[in-house]
NULUMVEX-215100 format. One line per 4 residues: their letters; for each residue x, y, z of N, C-alpha, C. Coordinates in pm, 1 decimal. Layout:
# residues N
A) X Y Z X Y Z X Y Z  ...
***
This chain:
# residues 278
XXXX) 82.6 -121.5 0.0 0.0 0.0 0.0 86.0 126.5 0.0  148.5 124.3 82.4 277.3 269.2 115.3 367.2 262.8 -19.7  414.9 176.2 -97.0 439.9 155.1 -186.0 396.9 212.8 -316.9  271.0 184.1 -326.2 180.3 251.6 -440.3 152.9 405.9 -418.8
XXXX) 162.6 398.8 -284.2 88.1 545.0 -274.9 270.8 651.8 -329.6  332.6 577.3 -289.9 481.0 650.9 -274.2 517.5 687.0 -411.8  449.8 592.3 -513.5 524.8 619.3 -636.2 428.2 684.7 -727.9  290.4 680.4 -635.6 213.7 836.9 -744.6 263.8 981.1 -645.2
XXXX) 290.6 1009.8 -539.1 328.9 1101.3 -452.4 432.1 1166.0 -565.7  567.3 1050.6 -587.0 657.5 1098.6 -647.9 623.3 1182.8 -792.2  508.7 1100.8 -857.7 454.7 1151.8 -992.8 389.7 1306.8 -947.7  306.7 1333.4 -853.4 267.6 1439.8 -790.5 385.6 1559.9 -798.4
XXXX) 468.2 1509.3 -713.0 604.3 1610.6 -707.6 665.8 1676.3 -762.5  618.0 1551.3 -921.4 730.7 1644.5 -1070.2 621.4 1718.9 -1167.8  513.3 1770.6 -1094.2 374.7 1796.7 -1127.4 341.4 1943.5 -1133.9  394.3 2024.7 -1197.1 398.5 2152.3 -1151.5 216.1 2191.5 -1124.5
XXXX) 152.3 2130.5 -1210.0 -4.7 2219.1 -1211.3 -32.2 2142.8 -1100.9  -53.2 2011.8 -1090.9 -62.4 1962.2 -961.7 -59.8 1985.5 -841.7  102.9 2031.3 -810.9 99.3 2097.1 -663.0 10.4 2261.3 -697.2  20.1 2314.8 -787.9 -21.7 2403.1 -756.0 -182.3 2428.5 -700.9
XXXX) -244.6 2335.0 -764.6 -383.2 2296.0 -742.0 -414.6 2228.4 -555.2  -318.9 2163.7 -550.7 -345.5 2089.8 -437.9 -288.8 2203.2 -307.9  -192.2 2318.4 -370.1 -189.9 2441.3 -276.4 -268.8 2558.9 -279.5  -383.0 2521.5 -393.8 -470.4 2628.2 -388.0 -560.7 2586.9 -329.4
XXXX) -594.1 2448.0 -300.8 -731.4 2372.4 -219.3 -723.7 2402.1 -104.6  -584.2 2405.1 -59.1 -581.4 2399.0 85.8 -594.5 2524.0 129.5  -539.6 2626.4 38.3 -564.8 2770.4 94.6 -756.8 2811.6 120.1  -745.6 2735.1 8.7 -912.3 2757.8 11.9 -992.6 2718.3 145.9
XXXX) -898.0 2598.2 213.3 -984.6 2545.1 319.0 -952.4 2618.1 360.6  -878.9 2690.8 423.8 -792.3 2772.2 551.1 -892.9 2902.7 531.9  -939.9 2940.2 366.3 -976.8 3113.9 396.3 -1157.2 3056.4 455.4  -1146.9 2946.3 489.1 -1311.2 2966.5 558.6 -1292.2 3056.8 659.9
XXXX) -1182.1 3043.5 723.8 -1132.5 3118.6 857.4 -1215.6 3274.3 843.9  -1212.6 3340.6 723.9 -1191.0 3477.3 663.7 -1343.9 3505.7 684.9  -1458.8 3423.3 653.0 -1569.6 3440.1 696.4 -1603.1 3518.2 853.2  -1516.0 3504.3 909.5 -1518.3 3549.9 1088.4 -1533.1 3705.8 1057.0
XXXX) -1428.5 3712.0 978.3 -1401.2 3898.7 951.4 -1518.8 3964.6 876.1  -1599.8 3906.8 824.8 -1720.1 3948.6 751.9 -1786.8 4041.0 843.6  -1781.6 4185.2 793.7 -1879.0 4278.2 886.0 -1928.2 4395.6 829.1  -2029.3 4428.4 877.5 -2113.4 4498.4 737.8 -2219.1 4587.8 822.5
XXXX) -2226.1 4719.1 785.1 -2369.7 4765.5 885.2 -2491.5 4806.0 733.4  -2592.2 4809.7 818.7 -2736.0 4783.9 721.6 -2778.6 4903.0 824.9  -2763.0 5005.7 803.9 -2863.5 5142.0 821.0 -2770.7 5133.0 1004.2  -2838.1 5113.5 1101.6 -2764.5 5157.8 1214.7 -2726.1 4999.1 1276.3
XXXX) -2792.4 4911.6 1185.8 -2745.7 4739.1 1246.7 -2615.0 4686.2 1227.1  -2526.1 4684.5 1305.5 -2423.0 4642.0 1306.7 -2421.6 4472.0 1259.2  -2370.3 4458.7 1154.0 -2351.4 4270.1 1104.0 -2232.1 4196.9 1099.2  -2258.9 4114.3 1161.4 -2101.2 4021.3 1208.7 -2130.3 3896.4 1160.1
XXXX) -2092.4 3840.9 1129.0 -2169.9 3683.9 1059.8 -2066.7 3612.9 1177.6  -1949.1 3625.1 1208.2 -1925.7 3528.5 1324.0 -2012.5 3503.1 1479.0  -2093.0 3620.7 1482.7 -2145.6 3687.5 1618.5 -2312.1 3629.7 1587.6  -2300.2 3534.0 1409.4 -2433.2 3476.4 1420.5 -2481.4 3345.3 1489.1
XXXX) -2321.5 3270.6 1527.5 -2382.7 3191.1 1581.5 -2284.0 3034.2 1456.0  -2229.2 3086.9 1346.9 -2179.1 3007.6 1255.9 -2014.1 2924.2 1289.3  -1977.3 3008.6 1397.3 -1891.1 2881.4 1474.2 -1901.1 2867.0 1613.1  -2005.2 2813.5 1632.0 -2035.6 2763.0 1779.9 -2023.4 2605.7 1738.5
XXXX) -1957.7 2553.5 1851.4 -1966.8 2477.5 1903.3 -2119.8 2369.5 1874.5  -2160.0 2275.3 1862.8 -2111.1 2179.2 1703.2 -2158.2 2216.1 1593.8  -2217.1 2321.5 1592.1 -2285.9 2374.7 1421.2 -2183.5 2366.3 1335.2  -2048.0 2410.6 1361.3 -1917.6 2452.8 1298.8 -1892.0 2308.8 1258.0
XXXX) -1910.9 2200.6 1314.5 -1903.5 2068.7 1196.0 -1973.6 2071.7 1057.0  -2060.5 2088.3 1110.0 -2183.3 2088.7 991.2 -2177.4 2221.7 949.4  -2158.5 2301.5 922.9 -2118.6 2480.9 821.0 -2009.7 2410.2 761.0  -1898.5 2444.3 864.3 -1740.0 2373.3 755.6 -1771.0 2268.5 657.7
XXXX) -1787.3 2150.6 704.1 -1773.9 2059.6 625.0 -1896.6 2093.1 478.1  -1959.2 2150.5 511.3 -2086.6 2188.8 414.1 -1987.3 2303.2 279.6  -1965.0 2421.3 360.4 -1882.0 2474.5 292.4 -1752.0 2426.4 228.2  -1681.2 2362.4 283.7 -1554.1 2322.4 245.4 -1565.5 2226.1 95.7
XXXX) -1670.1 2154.7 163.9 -1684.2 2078.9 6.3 -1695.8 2109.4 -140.3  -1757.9 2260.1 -144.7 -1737.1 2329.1 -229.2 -1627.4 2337.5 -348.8  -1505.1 2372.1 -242.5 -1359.0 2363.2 -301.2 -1300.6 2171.3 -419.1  -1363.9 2088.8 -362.0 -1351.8 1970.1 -402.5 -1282.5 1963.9 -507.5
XXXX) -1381.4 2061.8 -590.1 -1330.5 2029.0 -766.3 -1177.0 2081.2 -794.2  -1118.1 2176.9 -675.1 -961.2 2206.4 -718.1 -905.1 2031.0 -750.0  -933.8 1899.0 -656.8 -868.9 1789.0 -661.0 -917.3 1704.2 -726.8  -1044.0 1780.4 -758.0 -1054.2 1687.8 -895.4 -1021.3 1686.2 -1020.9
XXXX) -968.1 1797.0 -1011.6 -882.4 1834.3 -1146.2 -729.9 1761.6 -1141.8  -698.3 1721.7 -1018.8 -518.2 1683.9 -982.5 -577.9 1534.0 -1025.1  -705.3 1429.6 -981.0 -688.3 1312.4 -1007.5 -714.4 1270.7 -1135.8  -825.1 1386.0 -1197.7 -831.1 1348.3 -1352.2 -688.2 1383.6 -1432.1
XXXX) -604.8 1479.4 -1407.9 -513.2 1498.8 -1472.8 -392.3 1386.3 -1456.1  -451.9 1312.2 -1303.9 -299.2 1203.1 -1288.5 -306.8 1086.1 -1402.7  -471.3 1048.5 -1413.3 -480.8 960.3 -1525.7 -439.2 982.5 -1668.3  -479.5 1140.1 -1725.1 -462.6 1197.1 -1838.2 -327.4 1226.6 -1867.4
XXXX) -230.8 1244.3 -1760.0 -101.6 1238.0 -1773.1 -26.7 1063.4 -1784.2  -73.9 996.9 -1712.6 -51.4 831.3 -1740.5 -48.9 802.8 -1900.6  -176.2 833.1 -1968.7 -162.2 822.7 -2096.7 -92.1 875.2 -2159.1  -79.4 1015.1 -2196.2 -13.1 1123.2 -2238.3 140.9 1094.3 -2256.4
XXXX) 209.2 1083.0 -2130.9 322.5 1057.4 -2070.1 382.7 905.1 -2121.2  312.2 818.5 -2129.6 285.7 651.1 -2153.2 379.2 599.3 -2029.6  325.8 639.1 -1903.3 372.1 615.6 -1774.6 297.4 496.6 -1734.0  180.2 492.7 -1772.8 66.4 366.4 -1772.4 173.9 257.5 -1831.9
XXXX) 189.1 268.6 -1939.0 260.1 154.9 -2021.1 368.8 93.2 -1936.6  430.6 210.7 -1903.3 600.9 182.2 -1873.7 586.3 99.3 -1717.6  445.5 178.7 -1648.5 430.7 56.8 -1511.9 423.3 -35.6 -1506.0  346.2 -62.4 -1606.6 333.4 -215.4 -1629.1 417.0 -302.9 -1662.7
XXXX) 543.4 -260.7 -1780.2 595.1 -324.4 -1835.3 697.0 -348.6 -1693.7  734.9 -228.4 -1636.3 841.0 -233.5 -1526.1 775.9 -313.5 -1401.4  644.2 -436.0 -1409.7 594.5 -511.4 -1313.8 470.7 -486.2 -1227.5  417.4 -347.3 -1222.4 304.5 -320.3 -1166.1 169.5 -394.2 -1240.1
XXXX) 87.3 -455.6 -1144.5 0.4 -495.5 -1278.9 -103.6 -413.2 -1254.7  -242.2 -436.4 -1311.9 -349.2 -346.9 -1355.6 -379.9 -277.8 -1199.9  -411.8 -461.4 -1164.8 -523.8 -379.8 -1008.2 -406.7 -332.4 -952.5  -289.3 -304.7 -927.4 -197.3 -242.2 -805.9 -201.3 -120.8 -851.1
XXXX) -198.1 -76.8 -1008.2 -195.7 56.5 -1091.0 -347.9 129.7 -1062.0  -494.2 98.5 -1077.9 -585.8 141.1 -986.0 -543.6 127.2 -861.6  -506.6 48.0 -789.5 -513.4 58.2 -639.3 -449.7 192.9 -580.1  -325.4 195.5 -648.7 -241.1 284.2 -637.7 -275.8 481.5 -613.9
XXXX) -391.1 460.2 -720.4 -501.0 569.8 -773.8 -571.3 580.3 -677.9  -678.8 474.4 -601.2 -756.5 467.0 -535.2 -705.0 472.2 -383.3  -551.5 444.7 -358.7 -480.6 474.0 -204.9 -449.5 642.5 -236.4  -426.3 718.1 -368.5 -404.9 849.5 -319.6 -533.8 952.9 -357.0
XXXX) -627.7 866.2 -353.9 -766.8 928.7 -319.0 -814.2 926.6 -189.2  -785.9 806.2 -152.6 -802.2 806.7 7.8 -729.0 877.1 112.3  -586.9 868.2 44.2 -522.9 1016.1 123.6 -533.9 1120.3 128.8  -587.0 1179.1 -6.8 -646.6 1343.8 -45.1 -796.7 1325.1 55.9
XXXX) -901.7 1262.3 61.3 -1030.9 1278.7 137.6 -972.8 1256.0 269.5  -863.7 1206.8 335.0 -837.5 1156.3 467.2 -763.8 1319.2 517.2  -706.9 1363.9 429.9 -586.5 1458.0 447.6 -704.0 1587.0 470.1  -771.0 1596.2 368.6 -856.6 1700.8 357.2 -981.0 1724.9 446.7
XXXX) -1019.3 1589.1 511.3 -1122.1 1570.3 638.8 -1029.1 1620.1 806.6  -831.9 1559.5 777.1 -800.8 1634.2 917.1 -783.5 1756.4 890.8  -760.0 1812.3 785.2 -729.7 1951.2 771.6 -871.9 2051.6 806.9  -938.4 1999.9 769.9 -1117.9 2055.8 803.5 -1137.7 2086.3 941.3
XXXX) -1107.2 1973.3 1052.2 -1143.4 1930.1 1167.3 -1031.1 2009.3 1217.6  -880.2 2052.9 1216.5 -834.8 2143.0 1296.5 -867.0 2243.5 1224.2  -904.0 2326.8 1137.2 -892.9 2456.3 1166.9 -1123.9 2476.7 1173.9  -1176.1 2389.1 1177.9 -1332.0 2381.5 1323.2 -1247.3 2425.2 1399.9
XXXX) -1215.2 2296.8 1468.0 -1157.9 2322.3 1596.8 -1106.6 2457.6 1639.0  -970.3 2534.7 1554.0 -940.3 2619.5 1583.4 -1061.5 2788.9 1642.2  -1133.7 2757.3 1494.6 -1215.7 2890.1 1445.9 -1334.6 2860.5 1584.2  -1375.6 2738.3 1608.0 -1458.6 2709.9 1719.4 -1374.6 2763.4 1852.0
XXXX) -1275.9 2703.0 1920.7 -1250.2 2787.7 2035.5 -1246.8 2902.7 2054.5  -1197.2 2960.3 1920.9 -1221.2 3116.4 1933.2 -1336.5 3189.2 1954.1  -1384.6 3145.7 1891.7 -1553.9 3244.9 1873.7 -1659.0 3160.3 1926.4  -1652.2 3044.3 1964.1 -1806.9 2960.7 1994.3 -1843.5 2989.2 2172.4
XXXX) -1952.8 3008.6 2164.1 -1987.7 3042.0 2289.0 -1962.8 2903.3 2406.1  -1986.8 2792.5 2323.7 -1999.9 2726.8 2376.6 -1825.3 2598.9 2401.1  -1799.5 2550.2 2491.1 -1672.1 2518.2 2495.6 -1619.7 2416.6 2613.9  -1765.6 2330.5 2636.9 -1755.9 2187.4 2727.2 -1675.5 2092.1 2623.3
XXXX) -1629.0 2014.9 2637.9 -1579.4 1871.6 2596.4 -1660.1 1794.9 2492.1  -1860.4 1804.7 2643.1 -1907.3 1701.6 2527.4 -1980.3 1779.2 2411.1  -1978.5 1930.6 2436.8 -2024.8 1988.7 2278.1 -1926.1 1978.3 2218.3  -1839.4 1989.8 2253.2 -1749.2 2031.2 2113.9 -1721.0 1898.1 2072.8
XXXX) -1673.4 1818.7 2058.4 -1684.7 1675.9 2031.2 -1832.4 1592.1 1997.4  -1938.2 1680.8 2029.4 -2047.3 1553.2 1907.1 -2044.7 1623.8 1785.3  -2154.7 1577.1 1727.1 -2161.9 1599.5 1559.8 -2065.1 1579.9 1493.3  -1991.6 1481.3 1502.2 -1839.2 1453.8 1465.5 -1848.7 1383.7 1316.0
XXXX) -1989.3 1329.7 1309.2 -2089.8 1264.7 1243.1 -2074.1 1347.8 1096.5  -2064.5 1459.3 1082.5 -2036.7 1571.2 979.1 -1923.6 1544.7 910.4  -1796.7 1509.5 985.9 -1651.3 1476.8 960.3 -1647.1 1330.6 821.4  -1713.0 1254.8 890.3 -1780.2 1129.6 854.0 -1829.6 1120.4 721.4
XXXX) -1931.8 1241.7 739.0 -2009.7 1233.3 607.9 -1924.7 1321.0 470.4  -1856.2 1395.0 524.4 -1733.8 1492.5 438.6 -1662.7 1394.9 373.2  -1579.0 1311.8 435.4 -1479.9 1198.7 398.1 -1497.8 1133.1 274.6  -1665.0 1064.5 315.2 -1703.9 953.8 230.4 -1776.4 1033.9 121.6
XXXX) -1800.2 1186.7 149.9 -1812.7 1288.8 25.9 -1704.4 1278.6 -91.2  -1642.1 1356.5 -40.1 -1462.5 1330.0 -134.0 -1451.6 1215.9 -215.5  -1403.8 1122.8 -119.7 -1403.2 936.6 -155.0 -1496.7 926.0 -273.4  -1624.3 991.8 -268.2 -1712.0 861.5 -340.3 -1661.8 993.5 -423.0
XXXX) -1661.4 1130.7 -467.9 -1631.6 1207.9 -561.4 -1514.0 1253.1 -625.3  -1414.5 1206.4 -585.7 -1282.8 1150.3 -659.4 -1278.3 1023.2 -731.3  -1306.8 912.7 -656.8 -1341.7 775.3 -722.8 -1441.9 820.1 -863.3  -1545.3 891.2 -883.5 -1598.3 877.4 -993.2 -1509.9 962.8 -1082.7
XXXX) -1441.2 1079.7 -1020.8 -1375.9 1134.4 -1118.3 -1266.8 1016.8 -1150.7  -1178.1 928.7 -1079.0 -1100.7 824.4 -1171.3 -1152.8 764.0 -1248.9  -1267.9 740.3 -1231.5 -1363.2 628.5 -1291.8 -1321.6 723.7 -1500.2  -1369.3 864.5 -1445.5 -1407.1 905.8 -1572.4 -1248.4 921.7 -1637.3
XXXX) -1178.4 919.2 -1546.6 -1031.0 976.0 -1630.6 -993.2 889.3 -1677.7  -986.2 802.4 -1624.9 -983.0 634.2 -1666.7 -1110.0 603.3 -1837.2  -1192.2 648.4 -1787.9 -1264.5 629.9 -1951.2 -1241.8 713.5 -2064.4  -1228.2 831.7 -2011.6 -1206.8 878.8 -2176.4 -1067.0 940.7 -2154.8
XXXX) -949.4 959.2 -2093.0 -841.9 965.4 -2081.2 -786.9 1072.1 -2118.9  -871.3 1209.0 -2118.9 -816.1 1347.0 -2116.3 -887.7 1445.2 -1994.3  -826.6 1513.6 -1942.1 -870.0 1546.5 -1780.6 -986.4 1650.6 -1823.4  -955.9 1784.9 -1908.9 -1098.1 1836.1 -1939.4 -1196.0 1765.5 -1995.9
XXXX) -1173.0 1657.5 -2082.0 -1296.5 1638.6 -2106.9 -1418.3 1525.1 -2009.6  -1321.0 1468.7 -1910.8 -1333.1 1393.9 -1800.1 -1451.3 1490.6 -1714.7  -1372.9 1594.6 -1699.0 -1449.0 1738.9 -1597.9 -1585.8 1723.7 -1657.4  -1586.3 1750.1 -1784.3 -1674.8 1800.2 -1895.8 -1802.8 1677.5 -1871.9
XXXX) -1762.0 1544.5 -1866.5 -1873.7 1436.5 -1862.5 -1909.2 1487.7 -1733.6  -1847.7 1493.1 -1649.6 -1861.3 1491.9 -1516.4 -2037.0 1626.6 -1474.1  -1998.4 1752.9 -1505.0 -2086.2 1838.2 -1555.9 -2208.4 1759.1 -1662.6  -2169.3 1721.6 -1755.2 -2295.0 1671.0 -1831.2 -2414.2 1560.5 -1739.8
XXXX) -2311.4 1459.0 -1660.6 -2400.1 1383.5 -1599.4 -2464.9 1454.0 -1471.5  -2413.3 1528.7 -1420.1 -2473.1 1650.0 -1323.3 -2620.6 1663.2 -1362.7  -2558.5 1776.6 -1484.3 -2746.1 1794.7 -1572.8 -2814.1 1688.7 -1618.8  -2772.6 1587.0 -1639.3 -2849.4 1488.8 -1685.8 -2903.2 1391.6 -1577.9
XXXX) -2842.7 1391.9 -1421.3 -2938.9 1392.7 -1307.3 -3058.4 1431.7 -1321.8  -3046.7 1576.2 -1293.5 -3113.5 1692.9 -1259.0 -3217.7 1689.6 -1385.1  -3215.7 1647.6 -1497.3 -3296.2 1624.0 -1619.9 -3360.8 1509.7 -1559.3  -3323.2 1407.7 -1557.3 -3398.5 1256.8 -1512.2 -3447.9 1258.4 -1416.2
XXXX) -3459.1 1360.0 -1279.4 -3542.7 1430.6 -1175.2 -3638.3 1467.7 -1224.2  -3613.9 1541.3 -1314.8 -3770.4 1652.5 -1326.0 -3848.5 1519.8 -1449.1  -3790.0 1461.9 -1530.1 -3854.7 1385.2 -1614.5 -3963.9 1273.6 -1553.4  -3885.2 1195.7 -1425.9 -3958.4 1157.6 -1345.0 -4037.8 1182.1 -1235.7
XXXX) -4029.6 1284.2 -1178.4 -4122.0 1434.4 -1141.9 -4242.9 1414.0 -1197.0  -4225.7 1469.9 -1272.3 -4319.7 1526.6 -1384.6 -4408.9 1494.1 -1503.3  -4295.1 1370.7 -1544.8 -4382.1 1294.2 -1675.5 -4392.1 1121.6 -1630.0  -4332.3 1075.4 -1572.4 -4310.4 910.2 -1566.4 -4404.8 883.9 -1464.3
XXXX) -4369.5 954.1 -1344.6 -4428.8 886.7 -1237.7 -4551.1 1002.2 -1179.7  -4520.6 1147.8 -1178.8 -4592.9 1238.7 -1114.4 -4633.3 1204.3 -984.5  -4516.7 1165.1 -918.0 -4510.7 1184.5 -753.9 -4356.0 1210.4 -711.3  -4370.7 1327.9 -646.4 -4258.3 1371.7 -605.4 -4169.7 1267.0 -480.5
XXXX) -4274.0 1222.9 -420.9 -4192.3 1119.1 -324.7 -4130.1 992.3 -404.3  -4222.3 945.1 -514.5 -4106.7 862.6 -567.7 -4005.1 886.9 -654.8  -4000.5 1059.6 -694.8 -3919.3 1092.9 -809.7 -3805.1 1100.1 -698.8  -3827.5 1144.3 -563.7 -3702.5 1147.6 -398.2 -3669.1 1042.4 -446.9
XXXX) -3720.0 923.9 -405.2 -3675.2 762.8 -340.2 -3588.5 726.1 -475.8  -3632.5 728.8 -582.0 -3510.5 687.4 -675.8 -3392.7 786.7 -698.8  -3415.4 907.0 -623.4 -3349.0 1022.1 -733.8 -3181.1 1016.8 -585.4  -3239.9 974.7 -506.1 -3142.8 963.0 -394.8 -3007.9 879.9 -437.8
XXXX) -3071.2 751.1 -508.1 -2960.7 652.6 -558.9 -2848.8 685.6 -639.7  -2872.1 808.9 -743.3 -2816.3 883.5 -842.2 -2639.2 928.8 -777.0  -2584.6 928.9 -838.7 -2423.9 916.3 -785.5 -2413.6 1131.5 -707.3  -2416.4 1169.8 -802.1 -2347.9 1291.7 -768.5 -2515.8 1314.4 -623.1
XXXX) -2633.1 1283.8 -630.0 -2675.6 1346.3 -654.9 -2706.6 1268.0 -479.7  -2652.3 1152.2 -445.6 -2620.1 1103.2 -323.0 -2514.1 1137.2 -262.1  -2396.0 1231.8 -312.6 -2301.0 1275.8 -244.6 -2309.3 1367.3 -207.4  -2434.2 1502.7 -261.9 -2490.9 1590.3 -211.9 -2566.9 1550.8 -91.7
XXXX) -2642.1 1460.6 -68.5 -2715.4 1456.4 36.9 -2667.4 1397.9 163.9  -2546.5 1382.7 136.4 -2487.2 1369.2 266.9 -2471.1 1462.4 404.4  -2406.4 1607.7 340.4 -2437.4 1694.8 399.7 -2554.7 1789.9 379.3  -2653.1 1797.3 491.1 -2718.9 1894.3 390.2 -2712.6 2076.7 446.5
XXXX) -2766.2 2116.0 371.1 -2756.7 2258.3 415.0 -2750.4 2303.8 503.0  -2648.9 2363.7 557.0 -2679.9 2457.2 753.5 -2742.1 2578.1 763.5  -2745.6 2634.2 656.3 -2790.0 2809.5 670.8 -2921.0 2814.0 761.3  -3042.3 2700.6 753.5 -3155.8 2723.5 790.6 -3186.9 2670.9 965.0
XXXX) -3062.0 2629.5 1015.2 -3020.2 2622.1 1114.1 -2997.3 2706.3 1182.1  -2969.0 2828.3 1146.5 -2891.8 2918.2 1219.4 -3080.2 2989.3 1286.9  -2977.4 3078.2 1378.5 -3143.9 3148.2 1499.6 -3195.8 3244.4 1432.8  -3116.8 3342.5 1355.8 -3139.6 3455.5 1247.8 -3190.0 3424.2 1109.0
XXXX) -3220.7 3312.5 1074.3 -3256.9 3257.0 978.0 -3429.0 3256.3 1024.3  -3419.6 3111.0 1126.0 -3543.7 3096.7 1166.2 -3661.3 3180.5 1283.0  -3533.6 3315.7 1306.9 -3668.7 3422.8 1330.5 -3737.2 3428.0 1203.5  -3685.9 3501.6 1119.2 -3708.5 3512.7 976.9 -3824.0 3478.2 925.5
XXXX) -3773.9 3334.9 898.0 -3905.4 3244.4 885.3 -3996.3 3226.4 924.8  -4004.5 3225.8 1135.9 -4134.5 3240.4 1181.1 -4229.0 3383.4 1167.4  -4172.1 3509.4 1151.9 -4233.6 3620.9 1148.4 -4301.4 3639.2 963.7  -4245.7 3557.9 901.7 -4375.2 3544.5 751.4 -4417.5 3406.5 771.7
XXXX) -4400.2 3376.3 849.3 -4503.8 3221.8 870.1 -4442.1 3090.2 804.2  -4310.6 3073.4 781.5 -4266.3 2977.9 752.8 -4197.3 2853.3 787.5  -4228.6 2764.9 781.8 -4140.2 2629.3 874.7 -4054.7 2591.9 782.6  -3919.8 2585.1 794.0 -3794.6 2553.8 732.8 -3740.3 2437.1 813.9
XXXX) -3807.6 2373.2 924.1 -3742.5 2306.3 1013.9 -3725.7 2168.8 951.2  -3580.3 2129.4 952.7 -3569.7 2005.6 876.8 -3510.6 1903.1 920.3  -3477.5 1804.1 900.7 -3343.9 1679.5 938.2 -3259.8 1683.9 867.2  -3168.9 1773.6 980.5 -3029.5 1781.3 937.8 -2905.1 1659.2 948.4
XXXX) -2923.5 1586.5 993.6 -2869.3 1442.8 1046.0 -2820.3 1340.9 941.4  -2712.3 1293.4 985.3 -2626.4 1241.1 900.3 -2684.8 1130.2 879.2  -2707.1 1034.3 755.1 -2786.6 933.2 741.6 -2694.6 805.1 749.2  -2654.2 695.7 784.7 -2530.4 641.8 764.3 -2645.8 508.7 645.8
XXXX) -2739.0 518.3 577.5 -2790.2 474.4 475.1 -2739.5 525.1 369.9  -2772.0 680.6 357.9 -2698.5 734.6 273.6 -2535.8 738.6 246.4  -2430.4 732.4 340.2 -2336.7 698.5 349.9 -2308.1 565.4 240.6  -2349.7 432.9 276.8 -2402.0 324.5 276.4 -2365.5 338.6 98.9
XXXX) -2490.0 463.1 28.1 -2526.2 434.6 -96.3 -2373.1 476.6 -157.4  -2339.5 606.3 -96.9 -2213.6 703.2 -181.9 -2130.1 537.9 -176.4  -2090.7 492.7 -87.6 -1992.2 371.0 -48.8 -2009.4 268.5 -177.9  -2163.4 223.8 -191.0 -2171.4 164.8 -287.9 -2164.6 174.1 -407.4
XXXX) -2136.5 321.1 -451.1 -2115.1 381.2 -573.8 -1969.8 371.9 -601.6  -1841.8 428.8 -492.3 -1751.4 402.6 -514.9 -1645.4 285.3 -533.9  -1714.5 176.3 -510.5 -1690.9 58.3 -512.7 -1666.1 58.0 -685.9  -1789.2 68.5 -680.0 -1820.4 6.5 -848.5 -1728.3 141.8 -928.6
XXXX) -1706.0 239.5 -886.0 -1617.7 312.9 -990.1 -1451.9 302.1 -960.0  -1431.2 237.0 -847.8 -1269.0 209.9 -875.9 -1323.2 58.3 -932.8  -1390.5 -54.9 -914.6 -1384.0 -175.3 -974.3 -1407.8 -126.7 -1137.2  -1503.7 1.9 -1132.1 -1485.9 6.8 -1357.8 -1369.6 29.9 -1428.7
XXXX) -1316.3 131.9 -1304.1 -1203.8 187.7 -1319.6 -1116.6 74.4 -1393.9  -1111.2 -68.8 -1282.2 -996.4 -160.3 -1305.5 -1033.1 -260.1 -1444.4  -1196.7 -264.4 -1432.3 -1221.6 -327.2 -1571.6 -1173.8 -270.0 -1681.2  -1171.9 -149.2 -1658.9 -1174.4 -77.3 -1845.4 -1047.8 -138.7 -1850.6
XXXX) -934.1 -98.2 -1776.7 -750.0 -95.8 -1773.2 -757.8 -287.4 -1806.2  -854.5 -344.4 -1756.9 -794.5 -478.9 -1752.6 -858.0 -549.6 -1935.0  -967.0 -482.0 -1933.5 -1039.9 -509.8 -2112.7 -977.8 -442.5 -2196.2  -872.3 -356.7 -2188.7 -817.6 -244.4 -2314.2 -682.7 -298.8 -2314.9
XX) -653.8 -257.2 -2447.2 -533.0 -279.1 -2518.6 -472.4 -185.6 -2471.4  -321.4 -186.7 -2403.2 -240.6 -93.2 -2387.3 -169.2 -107.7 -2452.5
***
């Protein structure tokens, strides 16, 4: 395992767009920090968005990890390009010939995906942590330590959304146009939602129950939205009469599905490499 991972690390290293990508992700995680400084007055109301309540103590699992995920696609551009460079390069070829065989060459792929979602879930969780002691009102042991559950669902976010991006770099073997499917099947979710919505079935609860299974569209629902959480939100809402109140809670079903998706896209991954002519 340390092995495989060591000798795409090294490919990483001689990577100029690469690192640069994988040092712009991280900056990106770090400027959540920058949200604290957000301050703004509205006629004589003084506005602080840290002073709303957005890193207290455990909400700040669930905001971060919600937000952070955002950034994703900087590394998905580093894993589609590691494949698109394999070809390009004929580094694919030369592994093989020099003894690596197929599945150790995915595996290899699939151990430095697990390090980018592992790396990128502790990097999340200290600077919570940090931005939480500072500003959260709250600062017992057992708040700050539940909802850890958020961390969890971030991870197996990444995981299952890198794995499909190998899946795709691996199929058509150029990194934009990899991106490019990636976007098309997005909309073409979001098309097969409303189709079954609307024309197939005309019930929204069963256009939910299937539409959950959908790859991208189960890695979204892992985390779901925090904004309507917050206390300034749901004055809001109660003074025009609205209930926004939802289940915010990590599903470990849903977990379950993303898991079962990524399975099958590092195993396509290894079919295509093992059915194709190199």
């Amino acid at each position: 395992m340390f092995r495989l991972i060591d000798i795409e690390l090294h490919k990483l290293r001689n990577s100029r767009a690469s690192k640069v990508l994988i040092i712009t992700y991280f900056v990106l995680l770090t400027s959540i920090a920058l949200i604290a400084a957000i301050k703004f007055d509205i006629g004589p109301v003084q506005f602080h968005l840290a002073e709303q309540g957005i890193f207290n103590f455990p909400y700040i699992w669930h905001f971060n990890t919600f937000i952070a995920a955002f950034f994703k696609f900087f590394l998905l551009l580093v894993i589609v390009s590691m494949m698109a460079n394999e070809y390009s390069n004929k580094t694919l070829k030369q592994n093989l010939i020099d003894g690596l065989s197929k599945k150790e060459f995915v595996l290899s792929k699939f151990y430095t995906v697990i390090l980018f979602a592992f790396i990128s879930t502790v990097f999340v969780f200290v600077v919570s942590l940090v931005l939480g002691l500072i500003y959260s009102d709250y600062n017992e042991f057992s708040i700050i330590f539940s909802d850890l559950e958020y961390l969890l669902a971030f991870f197996v976010k990444l995981l299952g959304f890198f794995s499909f991006g190998l899946f795709l770099g691996v199929l058509i073997k150029r990194s934009a146009f990899a991106v490019g499917a990636m976007l098309i099947w997005f909309f073409a979710e979001l098309i097969g939602y409303s189709v079954m919505k609307w024309k197939v079935f005309r019930d929204e609860e069963i256009a939910d129950a299937l539409y959950q299974f959908a790859p991208l569209n189960s890695m979204w629902n892992l985390i779901d939205e925090p904004f309507s959480r917050l206390n300034a939100v749901k004055t809001i809402a109660s003074q025009i009469g609205e209930d926004i109140s939802s289940d915010y809670s990590v599903h470990f079903y849903e977990i379950a599905i993303v898991l079962g998706w990524t399975a099958l896209f590092v195993y396509g991954s290894y079919y295509l490499l093992k059915i194709r002519d190199l």
